[in-house]
DSSP file (Angstrom, degrees, kcal/mol; ACC not computed):
  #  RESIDUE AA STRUCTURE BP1 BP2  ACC     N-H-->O    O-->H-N    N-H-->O    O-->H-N    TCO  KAPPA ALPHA  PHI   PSI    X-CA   Y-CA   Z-CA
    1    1 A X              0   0    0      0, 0.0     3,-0.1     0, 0.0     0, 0.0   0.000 360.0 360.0 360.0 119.0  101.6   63.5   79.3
    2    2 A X        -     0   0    0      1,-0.1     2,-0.1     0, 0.0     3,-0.0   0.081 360.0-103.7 -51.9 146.3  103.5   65.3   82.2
    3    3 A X        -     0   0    0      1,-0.1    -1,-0.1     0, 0.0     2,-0.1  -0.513  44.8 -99.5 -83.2 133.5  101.4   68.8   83.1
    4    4 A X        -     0   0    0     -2,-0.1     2,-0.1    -3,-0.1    -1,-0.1  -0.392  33.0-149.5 -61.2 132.1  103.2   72.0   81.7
    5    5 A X        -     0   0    0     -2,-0.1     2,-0.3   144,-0.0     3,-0.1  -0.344  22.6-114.6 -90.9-167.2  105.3   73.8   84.2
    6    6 A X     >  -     0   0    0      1,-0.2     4,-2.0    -2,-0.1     5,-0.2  -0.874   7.4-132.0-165.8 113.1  105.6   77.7   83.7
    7    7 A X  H  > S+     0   0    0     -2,-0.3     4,-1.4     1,-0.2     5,-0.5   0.982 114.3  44.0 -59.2 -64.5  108.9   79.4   82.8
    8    8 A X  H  > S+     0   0    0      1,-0.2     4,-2.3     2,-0.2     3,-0.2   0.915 108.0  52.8 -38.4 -60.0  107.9   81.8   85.5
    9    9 A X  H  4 S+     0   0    0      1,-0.2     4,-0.4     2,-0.2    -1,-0.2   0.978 115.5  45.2 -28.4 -65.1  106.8   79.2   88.1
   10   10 A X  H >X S+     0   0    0     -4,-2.0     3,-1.4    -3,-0.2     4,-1.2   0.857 114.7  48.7 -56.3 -39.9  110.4   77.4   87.5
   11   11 A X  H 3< S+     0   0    0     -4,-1.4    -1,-0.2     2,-0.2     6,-0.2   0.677  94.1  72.4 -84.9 -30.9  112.5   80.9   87.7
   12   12 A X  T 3< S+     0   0    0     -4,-2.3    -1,-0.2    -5,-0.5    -2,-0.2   0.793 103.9  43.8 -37.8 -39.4  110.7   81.9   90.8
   13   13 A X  T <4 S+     0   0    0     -3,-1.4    -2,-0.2    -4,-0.4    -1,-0.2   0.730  88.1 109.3 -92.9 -36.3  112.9   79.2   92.4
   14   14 A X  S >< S-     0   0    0     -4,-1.2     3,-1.1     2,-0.1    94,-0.4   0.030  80.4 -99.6 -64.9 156.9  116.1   79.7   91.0
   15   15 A X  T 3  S+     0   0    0      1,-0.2    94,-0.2    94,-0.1    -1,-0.1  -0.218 111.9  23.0 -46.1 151.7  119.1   80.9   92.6
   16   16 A X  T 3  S+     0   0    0     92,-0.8    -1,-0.2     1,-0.2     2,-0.1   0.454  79.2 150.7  40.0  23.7  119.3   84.7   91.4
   17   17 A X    <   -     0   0    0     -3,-1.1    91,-1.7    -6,-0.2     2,-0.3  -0.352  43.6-135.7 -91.3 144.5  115.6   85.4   90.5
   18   18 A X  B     -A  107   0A   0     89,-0.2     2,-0.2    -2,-0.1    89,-0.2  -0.972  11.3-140.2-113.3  98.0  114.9   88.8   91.1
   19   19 A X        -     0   0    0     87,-1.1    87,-0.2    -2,-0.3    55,-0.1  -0.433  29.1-110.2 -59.6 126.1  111.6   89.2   92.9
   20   20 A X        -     0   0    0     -2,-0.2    57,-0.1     1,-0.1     2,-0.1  -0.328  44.2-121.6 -49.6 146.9  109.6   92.3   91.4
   21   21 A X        -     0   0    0     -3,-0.0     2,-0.5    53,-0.0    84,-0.2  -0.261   8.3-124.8-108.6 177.3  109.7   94.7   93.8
   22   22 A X        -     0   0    0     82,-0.4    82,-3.5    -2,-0.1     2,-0.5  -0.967  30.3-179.6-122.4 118.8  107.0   96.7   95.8
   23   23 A X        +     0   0    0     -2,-0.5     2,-0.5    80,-0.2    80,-0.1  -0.882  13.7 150.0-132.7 139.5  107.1  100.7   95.7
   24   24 A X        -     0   0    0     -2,-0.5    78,-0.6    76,-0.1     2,-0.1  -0.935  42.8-128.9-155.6 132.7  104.9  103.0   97.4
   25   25 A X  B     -B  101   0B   0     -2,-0.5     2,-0.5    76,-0.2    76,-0.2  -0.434  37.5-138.9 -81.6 123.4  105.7  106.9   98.8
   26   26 A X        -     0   0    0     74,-1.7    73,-4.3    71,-0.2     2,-0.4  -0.718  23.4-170.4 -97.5 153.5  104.2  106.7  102.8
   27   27 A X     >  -     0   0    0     -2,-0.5     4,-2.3    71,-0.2     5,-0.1  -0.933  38.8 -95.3-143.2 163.3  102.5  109.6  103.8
   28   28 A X  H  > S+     0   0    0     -2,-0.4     4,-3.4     2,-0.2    -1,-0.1   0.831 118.8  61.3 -37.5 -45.8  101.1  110.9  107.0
   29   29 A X  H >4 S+     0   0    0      1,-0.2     3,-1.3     2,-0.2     2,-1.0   0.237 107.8  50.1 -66.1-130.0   97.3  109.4  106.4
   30   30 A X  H 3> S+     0   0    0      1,-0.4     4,-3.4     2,-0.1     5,-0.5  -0.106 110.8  44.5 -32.3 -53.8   99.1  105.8  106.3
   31   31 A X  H >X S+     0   0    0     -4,-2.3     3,-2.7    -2,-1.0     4,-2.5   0.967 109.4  55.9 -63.8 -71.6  101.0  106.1  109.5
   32   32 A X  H <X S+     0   0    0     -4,-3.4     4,-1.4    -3,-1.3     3,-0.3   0.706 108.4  54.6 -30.0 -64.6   97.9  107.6  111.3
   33   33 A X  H 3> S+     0   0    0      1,-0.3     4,-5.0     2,-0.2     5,-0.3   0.887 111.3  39.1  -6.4 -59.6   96.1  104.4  110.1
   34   34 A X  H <X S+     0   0    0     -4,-3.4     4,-3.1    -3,-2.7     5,-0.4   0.945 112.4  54.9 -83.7 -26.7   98.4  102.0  111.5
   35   35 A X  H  X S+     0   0    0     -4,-2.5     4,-1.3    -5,-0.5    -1,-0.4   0.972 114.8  42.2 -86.8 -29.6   98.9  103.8  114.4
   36   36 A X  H  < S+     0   0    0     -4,-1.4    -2,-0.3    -5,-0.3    -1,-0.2   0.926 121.0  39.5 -53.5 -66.4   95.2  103.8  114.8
   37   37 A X  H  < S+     0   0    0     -4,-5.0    -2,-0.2     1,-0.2    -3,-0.2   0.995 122.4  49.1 -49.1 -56.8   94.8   99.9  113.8
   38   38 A X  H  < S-     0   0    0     -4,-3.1    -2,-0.2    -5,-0.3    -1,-0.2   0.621  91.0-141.9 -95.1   0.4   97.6   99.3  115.6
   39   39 A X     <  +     0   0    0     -4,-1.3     2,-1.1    -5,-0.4    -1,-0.1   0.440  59.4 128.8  80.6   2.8   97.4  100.8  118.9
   40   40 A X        +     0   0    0     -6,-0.4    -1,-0.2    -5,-0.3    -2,-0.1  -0.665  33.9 179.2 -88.3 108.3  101.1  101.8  118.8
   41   41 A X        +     0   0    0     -2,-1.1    -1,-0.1    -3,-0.1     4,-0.1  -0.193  15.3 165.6-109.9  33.8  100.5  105.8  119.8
   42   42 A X        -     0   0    0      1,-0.1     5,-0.1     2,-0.1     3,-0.0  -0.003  35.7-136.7  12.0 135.8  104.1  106.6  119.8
   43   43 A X  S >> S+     0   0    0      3,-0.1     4,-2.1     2,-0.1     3,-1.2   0.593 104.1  62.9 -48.6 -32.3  104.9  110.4  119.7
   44   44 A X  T 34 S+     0   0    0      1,-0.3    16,-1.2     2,-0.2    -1,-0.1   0.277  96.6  57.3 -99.4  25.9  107.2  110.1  117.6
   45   45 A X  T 34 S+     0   0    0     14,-0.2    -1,-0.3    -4,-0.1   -13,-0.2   0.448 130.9   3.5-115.6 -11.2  104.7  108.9  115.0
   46   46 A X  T <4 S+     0   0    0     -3,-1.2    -2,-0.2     1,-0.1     2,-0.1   0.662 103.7  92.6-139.6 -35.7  102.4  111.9  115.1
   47   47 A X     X  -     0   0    0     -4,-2.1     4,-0.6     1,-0.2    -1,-0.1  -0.413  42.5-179.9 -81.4 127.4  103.8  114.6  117.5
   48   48 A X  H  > S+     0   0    0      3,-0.1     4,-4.7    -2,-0.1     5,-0.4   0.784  87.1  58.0 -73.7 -66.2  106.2  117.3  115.1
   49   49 A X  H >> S+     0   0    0      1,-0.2     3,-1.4     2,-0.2     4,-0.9   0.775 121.0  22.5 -26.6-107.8  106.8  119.2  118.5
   50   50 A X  H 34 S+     0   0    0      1,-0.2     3,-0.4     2,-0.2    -1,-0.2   0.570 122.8  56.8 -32.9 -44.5  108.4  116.1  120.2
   51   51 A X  H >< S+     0   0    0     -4,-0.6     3,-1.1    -8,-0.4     7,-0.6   0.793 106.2  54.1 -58.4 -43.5  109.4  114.1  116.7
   52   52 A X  H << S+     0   0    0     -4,-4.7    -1,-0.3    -3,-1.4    -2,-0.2   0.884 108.1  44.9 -64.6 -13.8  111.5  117.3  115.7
   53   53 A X  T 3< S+     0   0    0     -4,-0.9     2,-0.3    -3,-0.4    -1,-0.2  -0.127 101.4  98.0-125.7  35.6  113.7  117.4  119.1
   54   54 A X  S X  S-     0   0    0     -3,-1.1     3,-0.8     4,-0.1    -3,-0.1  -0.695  94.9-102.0-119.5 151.8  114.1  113.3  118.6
   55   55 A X  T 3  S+     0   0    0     -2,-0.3    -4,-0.1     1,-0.2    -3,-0.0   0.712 127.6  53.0 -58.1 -16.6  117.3  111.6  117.0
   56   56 A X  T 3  S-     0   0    0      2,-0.1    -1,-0.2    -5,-0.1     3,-0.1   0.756  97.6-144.5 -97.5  -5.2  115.2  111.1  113.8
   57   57 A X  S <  S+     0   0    0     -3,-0.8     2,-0.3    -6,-0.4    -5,-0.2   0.698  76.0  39.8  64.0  18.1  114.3  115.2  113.7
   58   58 A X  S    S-     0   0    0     -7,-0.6     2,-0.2   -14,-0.1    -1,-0.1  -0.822 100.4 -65.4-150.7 174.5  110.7  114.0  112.2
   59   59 A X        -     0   0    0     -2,-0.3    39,-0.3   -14,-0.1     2,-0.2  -0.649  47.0-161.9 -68.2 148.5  107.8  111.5  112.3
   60   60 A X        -     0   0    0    -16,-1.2    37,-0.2    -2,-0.2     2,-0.2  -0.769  17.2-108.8-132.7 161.7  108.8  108.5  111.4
   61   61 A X        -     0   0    0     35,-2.7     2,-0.2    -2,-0.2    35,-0.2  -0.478  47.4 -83.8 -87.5 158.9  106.5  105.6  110.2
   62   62 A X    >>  -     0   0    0     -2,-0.2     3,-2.4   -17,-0.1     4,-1.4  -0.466  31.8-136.6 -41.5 109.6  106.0  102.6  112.2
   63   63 A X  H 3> S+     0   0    0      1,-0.3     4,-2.3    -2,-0.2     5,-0.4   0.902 110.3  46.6 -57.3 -50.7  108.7  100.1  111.7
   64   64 A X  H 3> S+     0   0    0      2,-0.3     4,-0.5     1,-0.3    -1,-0.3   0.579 111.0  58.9 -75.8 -19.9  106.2   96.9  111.5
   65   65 A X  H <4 S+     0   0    0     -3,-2.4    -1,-0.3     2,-0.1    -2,-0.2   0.935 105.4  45.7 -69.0 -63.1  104.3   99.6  108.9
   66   66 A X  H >X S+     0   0    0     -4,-1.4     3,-2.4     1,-0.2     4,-0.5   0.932 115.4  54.7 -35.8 -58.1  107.8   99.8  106.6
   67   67 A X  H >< S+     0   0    0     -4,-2.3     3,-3.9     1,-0.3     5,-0.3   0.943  85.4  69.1 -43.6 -44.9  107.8   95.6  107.0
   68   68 A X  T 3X S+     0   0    0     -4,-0.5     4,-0.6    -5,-0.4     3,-0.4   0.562  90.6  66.9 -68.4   6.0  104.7   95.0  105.8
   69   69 A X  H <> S+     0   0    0     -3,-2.4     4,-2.4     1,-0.2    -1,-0.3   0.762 109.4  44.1 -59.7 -40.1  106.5   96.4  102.0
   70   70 A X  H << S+     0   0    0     -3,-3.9    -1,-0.2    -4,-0.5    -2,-0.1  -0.225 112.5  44.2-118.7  45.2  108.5   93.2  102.2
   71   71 A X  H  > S+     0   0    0     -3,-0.4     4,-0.6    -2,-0.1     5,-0.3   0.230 110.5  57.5 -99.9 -52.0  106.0   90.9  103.2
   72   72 A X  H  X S+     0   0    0     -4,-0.6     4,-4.1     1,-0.3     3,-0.4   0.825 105.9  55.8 -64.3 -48.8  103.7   92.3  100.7
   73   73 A X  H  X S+     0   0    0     -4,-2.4     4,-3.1     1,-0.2    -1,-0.3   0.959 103.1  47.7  -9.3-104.1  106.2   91.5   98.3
   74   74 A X  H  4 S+     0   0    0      2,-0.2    -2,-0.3     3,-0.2     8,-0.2   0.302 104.4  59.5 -29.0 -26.1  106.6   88.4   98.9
   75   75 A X  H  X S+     0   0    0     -4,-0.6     4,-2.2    -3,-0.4    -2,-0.2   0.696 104.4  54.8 -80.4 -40.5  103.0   87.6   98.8
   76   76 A X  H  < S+     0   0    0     -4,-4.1    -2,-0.2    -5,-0.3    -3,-0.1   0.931 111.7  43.8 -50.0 -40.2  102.8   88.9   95.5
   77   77 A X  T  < S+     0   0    0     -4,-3.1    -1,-0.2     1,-0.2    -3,-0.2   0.923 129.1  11.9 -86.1 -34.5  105.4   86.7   94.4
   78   78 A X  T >> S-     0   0    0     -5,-0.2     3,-2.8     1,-0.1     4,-1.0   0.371  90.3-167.2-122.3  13.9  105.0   83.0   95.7
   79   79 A X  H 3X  +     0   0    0     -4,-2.2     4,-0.7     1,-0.3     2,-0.3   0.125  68.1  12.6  73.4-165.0  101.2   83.4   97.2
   80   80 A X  H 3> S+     0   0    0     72,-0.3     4,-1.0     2,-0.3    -1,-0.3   0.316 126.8  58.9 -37.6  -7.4   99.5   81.2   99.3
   81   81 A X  H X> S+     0   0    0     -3,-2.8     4,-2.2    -2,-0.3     3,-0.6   0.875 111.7  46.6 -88.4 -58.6  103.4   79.2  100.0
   82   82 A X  H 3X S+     0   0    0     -4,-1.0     4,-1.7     1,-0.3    -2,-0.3   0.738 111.1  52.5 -49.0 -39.6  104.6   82.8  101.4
   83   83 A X  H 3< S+     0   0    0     -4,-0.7    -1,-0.3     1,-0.3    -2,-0.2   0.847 117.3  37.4-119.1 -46.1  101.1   83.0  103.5
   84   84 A X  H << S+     0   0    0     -4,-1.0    -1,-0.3    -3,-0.6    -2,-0.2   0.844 135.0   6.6 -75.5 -25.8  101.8   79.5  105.2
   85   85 A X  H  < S+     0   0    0     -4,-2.2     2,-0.3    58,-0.2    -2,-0.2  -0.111  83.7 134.1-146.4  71.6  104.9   79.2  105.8
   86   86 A X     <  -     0   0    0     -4,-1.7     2,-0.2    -5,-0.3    56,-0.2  -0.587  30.2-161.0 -80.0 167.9  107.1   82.4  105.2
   87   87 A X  E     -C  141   0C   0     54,-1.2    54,-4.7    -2,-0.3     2,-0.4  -0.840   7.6-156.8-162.8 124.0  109.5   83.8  107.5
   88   88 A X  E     -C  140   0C   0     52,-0.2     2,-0.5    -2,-0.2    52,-0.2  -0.734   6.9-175.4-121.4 128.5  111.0   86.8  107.9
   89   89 A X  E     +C  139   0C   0     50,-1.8    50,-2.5    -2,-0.4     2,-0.4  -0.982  31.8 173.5-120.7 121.7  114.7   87.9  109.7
   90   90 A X  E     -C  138   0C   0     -2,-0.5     2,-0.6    48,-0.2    48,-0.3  -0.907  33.0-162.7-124.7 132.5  115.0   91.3  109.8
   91   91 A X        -     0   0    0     46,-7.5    46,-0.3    -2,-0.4     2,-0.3  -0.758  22.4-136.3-140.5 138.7  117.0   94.4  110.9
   92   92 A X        +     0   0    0     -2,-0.6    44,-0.3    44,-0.2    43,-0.1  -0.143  28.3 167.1 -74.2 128.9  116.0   97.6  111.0
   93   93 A X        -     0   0    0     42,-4.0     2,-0.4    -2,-0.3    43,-0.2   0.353  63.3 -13.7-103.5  11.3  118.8  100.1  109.6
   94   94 A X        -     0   0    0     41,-0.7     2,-0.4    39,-0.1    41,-0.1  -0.972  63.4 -84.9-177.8 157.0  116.7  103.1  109.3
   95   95 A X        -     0   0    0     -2,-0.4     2,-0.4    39,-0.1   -33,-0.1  -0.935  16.5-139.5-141.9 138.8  113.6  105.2  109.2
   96   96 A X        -     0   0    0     -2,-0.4   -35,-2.7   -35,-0.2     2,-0.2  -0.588  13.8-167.3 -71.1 123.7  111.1  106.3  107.1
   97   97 A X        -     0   0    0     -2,-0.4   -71,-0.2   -37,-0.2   -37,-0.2  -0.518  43.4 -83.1 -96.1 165.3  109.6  109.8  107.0
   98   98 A X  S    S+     0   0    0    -39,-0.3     2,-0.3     1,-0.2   -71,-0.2  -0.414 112.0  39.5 -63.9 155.0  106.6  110.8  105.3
   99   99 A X  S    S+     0   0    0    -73,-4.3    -1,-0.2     1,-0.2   -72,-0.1  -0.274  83.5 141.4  90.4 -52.7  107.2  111.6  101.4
  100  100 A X        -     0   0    0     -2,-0.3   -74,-1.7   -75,-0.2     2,-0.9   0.132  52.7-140.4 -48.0 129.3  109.4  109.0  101.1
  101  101 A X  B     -B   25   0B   0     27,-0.2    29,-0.6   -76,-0.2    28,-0.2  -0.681  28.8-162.9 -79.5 116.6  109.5  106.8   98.0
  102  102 A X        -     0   0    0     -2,-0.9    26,-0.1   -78,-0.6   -77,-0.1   0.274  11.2-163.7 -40.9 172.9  109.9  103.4   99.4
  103  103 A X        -     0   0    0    -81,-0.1     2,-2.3    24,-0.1   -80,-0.2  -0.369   9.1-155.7 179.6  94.9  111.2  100.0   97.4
  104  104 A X        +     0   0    0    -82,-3.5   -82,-0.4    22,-0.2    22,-0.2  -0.301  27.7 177.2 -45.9  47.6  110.8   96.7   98.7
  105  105 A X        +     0   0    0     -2,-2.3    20,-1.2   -84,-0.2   -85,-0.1   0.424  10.5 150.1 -70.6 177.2  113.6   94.5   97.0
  106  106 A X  B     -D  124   0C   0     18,-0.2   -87,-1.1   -87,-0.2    18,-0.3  -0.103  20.8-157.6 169.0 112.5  114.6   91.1   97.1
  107  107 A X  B     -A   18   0A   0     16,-1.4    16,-0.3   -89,-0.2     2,-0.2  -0.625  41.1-102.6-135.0 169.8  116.4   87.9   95.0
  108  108 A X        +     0   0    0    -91,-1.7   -92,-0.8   -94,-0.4    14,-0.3  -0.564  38.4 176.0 -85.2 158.5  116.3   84.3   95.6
  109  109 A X        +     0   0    0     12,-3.2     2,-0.2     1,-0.6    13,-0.2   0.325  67.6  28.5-149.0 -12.4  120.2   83.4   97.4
  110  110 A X  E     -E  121   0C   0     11,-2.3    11,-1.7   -97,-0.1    -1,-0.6  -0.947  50.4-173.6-156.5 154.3  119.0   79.2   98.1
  111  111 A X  E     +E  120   0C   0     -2,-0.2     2,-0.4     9,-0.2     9,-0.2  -0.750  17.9 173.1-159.3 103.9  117.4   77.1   97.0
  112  112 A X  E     -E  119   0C   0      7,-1.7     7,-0.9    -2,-0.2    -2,-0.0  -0.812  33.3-115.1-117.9 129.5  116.9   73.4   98.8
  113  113 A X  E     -E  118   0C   0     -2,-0.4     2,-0.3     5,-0.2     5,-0.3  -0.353  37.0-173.6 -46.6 142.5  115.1   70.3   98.8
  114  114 A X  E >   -E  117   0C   0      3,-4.9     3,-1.2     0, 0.0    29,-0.0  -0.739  37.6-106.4-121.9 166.2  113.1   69.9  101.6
  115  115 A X  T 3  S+     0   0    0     -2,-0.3     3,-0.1     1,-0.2    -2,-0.1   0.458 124.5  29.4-100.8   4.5  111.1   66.9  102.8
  116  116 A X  T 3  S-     0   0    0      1,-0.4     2,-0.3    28,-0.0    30,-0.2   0.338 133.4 -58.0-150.8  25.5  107.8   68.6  101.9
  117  117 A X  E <  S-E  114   0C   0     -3,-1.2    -3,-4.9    28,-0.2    -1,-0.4  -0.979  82.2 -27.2 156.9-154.4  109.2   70.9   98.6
  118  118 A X  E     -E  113   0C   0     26,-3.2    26,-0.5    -2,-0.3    -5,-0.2  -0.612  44.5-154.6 -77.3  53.4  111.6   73.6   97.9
  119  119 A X  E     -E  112   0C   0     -7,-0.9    -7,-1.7    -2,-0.3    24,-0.3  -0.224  12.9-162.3 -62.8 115.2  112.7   75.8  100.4
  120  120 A X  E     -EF 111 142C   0     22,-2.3    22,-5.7    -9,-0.2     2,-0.3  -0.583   6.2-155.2-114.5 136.3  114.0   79.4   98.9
  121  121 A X  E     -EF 110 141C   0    -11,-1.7   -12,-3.2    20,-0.2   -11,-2.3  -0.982  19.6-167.2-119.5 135.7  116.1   81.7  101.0
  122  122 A X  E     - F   0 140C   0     18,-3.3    18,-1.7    -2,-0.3   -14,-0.2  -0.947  18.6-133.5-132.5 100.3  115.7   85.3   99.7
  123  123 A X  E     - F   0 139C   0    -16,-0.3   -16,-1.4    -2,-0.3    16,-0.3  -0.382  32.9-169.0 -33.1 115.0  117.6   88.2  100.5
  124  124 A X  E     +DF 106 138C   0     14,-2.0    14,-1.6   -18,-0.3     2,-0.3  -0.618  17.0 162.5-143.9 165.7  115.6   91.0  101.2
  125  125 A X  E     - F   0 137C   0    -20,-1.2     2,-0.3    -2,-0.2    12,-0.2  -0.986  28.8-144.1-168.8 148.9  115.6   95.1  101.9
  126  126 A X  E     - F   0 136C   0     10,-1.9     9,-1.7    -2,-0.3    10,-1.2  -0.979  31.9-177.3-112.9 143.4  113.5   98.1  102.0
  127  127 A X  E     - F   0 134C   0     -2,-0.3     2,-1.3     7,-0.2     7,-0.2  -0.828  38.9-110.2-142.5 154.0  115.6  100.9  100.6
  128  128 A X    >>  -     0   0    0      5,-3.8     3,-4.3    -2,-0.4     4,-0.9  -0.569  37.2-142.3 -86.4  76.9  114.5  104.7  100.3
  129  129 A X  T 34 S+     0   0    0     -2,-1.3   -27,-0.2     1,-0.3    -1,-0.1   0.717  95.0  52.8  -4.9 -45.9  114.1  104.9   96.0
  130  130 A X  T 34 S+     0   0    0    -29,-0.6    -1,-0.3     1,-0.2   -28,-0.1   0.606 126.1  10.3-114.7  16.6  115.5  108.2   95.9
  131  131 A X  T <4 S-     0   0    0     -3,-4.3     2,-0.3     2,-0.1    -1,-0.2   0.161  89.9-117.4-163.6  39.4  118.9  108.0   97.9
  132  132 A X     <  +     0   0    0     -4,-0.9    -3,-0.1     1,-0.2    -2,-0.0   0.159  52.7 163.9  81.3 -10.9  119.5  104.4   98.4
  133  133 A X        -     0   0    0     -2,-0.3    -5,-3.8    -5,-0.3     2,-0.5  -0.054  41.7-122.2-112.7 117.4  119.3  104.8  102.2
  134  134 A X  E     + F   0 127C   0     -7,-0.2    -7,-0.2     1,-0.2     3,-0.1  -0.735  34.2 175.5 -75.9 109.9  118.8  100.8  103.8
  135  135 A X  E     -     0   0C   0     -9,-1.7   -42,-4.0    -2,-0.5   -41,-0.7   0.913  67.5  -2.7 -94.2 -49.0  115.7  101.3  105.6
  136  136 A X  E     - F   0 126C   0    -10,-1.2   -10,-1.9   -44,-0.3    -1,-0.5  -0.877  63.4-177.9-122.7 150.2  115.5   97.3  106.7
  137  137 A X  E     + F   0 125C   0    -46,-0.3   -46,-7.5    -2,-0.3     2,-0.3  -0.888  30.8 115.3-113.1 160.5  117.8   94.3  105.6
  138  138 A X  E     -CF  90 124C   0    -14,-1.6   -14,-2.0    -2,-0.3     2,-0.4  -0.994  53.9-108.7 169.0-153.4  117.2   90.9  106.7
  139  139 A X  E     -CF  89 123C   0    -50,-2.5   -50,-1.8   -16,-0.3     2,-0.3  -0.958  23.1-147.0-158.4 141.5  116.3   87.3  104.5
  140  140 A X  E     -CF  88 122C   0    -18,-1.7   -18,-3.3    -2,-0.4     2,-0.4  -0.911   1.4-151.6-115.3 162.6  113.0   85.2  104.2
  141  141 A X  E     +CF  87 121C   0    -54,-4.7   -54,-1.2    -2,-0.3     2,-0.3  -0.833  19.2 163.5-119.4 149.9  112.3   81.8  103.8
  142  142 A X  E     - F   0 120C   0    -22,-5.7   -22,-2.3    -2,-0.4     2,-0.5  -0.980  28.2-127.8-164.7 159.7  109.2   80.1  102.2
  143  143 A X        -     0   0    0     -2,-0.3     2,-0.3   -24,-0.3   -58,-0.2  -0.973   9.9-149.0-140.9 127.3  108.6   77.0  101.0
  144  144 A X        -     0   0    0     -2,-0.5   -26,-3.2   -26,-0.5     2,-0.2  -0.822  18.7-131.3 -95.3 131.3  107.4   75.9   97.7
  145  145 A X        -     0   0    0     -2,-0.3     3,-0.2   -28,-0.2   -28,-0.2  -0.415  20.4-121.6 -33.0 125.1  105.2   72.7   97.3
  146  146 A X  S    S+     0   0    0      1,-0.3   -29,-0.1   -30,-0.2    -1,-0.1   0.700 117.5  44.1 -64.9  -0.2  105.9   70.3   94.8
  147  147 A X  S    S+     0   0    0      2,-0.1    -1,-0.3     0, 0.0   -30,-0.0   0.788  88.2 123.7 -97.2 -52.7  102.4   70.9   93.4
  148  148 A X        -     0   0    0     -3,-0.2     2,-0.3     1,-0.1    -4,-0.0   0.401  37.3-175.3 -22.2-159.1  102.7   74.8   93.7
  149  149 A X        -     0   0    0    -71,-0.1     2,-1.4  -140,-0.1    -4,-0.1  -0.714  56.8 -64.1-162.8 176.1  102.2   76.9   90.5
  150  150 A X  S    S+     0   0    0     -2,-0.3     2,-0.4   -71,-0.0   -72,-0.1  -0.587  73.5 175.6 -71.4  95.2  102.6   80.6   90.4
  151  151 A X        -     0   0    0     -2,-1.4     2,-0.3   -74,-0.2   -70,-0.2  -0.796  15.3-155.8-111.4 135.7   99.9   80.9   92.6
  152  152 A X        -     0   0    0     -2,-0.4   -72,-0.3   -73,-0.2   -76,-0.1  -0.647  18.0-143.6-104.2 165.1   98.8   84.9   94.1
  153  153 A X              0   0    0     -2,-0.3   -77,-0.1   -78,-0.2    -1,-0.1   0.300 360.0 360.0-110.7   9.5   97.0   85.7   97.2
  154  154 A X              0   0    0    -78,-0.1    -1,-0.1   -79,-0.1   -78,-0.0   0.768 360.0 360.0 -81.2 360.0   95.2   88.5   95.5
């Protein structure tokens, strides 16, 4: 008897699947983090003085802080596939202040055999929730196993 697949598992794949999105408001403690983890000491990431008299008139968060929405994403939804071999094309439209509500988005746009699964290409975005403002566009790719299941990385 063939093993039951998952409506969800199967839907994941399809052309027009809407990945559930990721939203979360960044605030000053985050960015300090990353700029801490990440060694990137930017002015314009901490400084008001300097940040205000800047083209963005603010801090702004880290771009590679803003990505990591739409990766995160993307783990949530396809797991352990996304964690070996996603891939992310991106461009950054935009910037994030602190306060801002955030929203990862994203839908499936292909979907192909491949010699070792499925490979999904997924349109993808970070948007500002509360006036639409495109912070990032871009598409990933990830490639489902024929084995997979709805598998998480949490």
């Amino acid at each position: 008897m063939p093993a039951e697949v998952s409506t969800t598992a199967s839907s994941q794949c399809d052309v027009g699947y809407v990945i559930p999105p990721v939203r979360r408001v960044v605030s000053r403690d985050h960015i300090d983090a990353y700029r801490s983890a990440s060694g990137d000491h930017n002015r314009i990431h901490y400084d008001d003085e300097f940040a205000a008299s800047s083209r963005f008139g603010g801090v702004i968060a880290h771009g590679m802080l803003t990505l990591a929405m739409i990766s995160e994403m993307m783990t949530r939804e396809y797991g352990p596939c996304w964690l070996r071999s996603g891939s992310l094309r991106v461009r950054f439209r935009g910037a994030a202040y602190p306060g801002d509500l955030l929203e990862a988005v994203g839908s499936v746009t292909k979907s192909e055999s491949v010699a070792n699964g499925n490979r999904l290409t997924c349109n993808v975005e970070l948007l500002n929730a509360d006036n639409g403002n495109r912070i990032i566009t871009g598409s990933a790719t990830v490639v489902m196993a024929p084995a997979d299941t709805r598998e998480t990385a949490e």
